[in-house]
C-alpha positions as CSV (number, residue, x, y, z in Angstrom):
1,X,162.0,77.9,98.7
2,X,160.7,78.0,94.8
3,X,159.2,81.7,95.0
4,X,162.7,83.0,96.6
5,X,164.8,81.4,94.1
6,X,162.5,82.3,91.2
7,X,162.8,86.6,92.8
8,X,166.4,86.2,93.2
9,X,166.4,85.2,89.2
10,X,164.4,87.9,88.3
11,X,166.2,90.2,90.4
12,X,169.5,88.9,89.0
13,X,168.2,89.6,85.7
14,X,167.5,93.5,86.7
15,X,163.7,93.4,87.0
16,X,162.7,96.1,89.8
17,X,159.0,96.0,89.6
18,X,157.8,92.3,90.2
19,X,156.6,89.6,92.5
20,X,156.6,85.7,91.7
21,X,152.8,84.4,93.3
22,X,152.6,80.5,93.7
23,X,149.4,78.6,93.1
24,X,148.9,75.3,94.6
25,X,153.0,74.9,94.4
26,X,152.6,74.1,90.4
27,X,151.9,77.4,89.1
28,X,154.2,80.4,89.3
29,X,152.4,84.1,88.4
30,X,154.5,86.8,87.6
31,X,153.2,90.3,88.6
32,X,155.6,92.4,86.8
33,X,155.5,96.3,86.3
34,X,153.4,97.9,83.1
35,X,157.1,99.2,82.5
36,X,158.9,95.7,82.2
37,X,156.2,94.1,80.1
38,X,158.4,94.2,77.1
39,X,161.3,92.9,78.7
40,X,159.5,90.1,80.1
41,X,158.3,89.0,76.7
42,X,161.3,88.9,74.5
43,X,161.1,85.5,73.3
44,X,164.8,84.6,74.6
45,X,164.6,85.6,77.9
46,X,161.0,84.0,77.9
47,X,162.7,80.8,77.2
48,X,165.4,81.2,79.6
49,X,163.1,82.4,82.6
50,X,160.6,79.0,81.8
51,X,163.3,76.9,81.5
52,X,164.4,78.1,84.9
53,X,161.1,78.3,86.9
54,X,160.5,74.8,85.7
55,X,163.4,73.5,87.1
56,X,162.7,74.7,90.1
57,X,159.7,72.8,90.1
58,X,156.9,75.0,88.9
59,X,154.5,73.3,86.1
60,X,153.0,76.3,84.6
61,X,154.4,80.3,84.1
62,X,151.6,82.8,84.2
63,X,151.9,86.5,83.5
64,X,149.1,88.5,85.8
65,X,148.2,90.9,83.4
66,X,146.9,93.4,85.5
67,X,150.6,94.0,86.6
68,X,152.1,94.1,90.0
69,X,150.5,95.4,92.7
70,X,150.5,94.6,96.6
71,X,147.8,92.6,98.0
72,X,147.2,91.4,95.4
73,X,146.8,87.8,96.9
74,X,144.5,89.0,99.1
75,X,142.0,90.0,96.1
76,X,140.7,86.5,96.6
77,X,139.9,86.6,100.1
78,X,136.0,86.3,101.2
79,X,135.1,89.8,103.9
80,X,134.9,87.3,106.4
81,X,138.5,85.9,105.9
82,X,139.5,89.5,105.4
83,X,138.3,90.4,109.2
84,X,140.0,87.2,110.6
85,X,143.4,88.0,108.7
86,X,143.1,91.8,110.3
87,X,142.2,90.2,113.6
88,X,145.1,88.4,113.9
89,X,147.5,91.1,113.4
């Protein structure tokens, strides 16, 4: 799977404080911790990391500003489809 290979190469490359979100399995957005913000945007690794995402298949490489968070997918969700998701627990 894309989003596990794209962790595992953030992961390899010490980032602690991320997830990788995929939209419409073209777009990878990087939720990454206030505190690796810098790391994220040194233009080397920036070039590595797109290189690598692409090749995995992912047309576009979004940063989520806000940072990570959890639920964060979930933001998007109507109260109605909230309700559903909680029913089905």
């Amino acid at each position: 799977m894309k989003v596990d290979a794209a962790e595992t190469f953030m992961r390899d490359n010490g980032f602690r404080f991320f997830r990788v979100r995929h939209h419409d399995d073209r777009t990878a957005r990087l939720e990454v911790g206030p505190q690796e913000f810098n790391r994220l945007l040194d233009p080397a690794f920036r070039e590595v990391l797109v290189a690598h995402f692409k090749a995995l298949g992912f047309s576009y490489v979004t940063l989520d500003l806000q940072g990570y968070r959890t639920g964060s997918m979930n933001e998007v969700l109507t109260e109605e489809e909230k309700k559903g998701y909680l029913s089905n627990k």
